[in-house]
C-alpha positions, -999 to 999 in steps of 0.1 A, spaced: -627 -119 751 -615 -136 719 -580 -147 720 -555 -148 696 -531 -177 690 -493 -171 679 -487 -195 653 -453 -193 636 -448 -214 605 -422 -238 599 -416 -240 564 -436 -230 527 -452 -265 526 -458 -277 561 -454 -270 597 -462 -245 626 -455 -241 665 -488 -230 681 -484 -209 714 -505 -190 736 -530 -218 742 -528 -243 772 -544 -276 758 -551 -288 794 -582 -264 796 -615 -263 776 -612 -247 741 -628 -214 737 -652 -215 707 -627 -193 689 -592 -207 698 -611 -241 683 -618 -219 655 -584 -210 651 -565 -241 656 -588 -253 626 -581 -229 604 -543 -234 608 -544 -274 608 -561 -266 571 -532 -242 562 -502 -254 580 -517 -296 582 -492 -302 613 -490 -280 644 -468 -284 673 -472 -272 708 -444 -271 734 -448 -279 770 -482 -293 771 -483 -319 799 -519 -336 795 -536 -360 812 -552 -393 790 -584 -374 800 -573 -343 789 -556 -350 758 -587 -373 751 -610 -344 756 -588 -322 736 -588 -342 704 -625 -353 709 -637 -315 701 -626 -321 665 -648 -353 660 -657 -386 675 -625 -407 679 -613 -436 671 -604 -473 693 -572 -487 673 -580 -527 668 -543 -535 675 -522 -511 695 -523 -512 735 -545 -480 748 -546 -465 786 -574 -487 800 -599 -457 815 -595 -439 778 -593 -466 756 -594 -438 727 -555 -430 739 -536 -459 728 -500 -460 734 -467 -467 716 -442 -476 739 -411 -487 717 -377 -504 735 -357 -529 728 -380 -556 739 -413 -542 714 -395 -528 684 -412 -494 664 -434 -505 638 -437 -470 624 -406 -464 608 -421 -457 572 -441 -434 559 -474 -442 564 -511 -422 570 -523 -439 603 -558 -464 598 -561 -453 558 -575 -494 560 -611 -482 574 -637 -465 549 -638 -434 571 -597 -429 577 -593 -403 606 -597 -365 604 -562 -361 622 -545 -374 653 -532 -355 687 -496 -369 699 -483 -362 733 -446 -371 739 -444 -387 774 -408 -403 773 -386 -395 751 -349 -410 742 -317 -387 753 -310 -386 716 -330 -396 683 -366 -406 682 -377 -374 656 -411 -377 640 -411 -367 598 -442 -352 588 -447 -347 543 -472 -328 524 -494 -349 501 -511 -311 486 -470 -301 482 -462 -335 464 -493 -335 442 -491 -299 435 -452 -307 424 -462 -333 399 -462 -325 359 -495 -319 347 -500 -349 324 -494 -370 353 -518 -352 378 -542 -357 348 -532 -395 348 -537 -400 385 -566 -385 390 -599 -410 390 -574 -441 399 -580 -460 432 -565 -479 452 -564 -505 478 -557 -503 513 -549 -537 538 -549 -535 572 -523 -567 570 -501 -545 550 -490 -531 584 -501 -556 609 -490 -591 593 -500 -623 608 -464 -635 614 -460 -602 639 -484 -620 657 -466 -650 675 -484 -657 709 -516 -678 704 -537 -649 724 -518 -623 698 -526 -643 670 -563 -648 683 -564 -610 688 -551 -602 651 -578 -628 637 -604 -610 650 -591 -574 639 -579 -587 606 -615 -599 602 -632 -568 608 -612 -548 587 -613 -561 547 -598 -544 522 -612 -510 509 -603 -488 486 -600 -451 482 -595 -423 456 -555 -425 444 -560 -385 448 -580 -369 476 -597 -337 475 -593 -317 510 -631 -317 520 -625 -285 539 -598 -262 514 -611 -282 483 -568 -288 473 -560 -323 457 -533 -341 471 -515 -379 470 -534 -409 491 -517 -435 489 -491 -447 515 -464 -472 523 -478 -484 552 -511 -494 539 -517 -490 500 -508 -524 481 -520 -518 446 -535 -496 420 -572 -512 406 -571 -497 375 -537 -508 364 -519 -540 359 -501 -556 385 -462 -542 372 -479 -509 366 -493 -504 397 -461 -514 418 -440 -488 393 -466 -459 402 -469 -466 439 -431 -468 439 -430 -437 422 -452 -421 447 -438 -435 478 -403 -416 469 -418 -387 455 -437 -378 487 -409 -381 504 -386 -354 490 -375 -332 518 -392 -303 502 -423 -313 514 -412 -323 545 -409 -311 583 -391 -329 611 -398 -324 648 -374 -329 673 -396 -339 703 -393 -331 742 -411 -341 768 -446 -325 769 -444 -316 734 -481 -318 714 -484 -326 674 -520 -323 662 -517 -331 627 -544 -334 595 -547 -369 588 -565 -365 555 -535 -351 530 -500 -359 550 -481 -391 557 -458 -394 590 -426 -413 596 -412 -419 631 -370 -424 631 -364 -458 648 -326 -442 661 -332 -449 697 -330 -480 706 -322 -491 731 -333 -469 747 -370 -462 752 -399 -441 736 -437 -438 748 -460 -418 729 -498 -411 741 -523 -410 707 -559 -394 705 -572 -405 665 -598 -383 652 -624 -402 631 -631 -385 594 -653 -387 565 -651 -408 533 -625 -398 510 -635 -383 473 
């Protein structure tokens, strides 16, 4: 019998809390169905009380697509797909900008699942932002302006050498760093499943426009980076313990508030792989 899921949304632009699911089990066909249709709509979902397994939370995400081994963060060894972000005083948050996770591989991910394993007594909320709200908020002649530029994403943008101090760490960023050259992808995406435009380019990754000169680019990417992150297209979640955020990789960016320390923060990720962007 077909099941339907409460999903309450957060705000206009972006947001929803999911209930009436329990993500340790096998999907039905329809609750997947569901949970698709509102990642489209609402591009982040949250669910509360979720306590899942590596294994589970692997097997969760991996009915949305094949997913994805990150080149640099530590992962749980048995499901190297899960890495982990486990932020303290001694390993500092890298995250704390707005970024769109692994935009430097030609096929950036679908969306990601995030399970909150420890969390600080205070602080630590992640920021989620629209890029359909921010492009859609744009004057006209600039969407017109944007659209057919390109632009260049860097894996070193995020992960610099000079993170990298041990010899086996620096060893271990040489090889990622040589696996992952530069690409480049469309300055404005089109959603490949509700057709919507929306900004692609990010902080954490994007370093400059192709089509423009060098000044140009930095005063349009500068532009951008503020724009998308005007609280109108914005949701923050204030995590607990157990808490679940499945989120569309392909139009939103993601900042996580480094207000913790010292105390500590451990995160559990599942990356979803996607399709070349247009």
């Amino acid at each position: 019998m077909a099941t339907t899921l409460n999903i309450q949304p957060l705000g206009p632009a972006i947001g929803a809390v999911v209930s009436g699911i329990d993500l340790a089990h096998p999907l039905a066909a329809d609750q997947q169905d569901q949970l698709i249709d509102a990642l489209v709509k609402h591009q982040v979902l949250f669910f509360e009380n979720q306590p899942l397994t590596p294994a589970q939370q692997r097997h969760f995400a991996a009915r949305f697509g094949d997913l994805h081994v990150h080149p640099i963060y530590p992962n749980i060894p048995e499901q190297p797909e899960v890495l982990v972000l486990d932020t303290h005083a001694d390993n500092l948050p890298d995250n704390d900008n707005w970024h769109t996770d692994v935009t430097f591989i030609e096929t950036p991910p679908l969306g990601a699942v995030l399970s909150a394993q420890r969390i600080p007594p205070s602080g630590g909320d992640t920021l989620w932002s629209s890029g359909v709200a921010a492009y859609e908020a744009l004057s006209i002649p600039f969407r017109t302006f944007l659209d057919g530029l390109t632009a260049v994403h860097e894996f070193s943008k995020s992960f610099p050498a000079e993170r990298f101090t041990t010899p086996e760490a620096r060893a271990h960023w040489e090889v990622a760093n040589a696996k992952h050259p530069p690409v480049v992808h469309p300055v404005i995406r089109t959603h490949p499943v509700s057709g919507r435009k929306g900004l692609f380019v990010n902080a954490g990754f994007t370093t400059r426009i192709v089509e423009l000169a060098p000044r140009e680019s930095e005063a349009v990417l500068n532009l951008l980076f503020a724009h998308i992150a005007r609280p109108e297209f914005v949701v923050r979640w204030r995590w607990k313990t157990h808490d679940v955020a499945f989120w569309d990789n392909r139009l939103t960016q993601h900042y996580a508030i480094a207000d913790y320390l010292p105390h500590r923060r451990v995160m559990h990720r599942a990356t979803i792989l996607g399709d070349r962007p247009y």
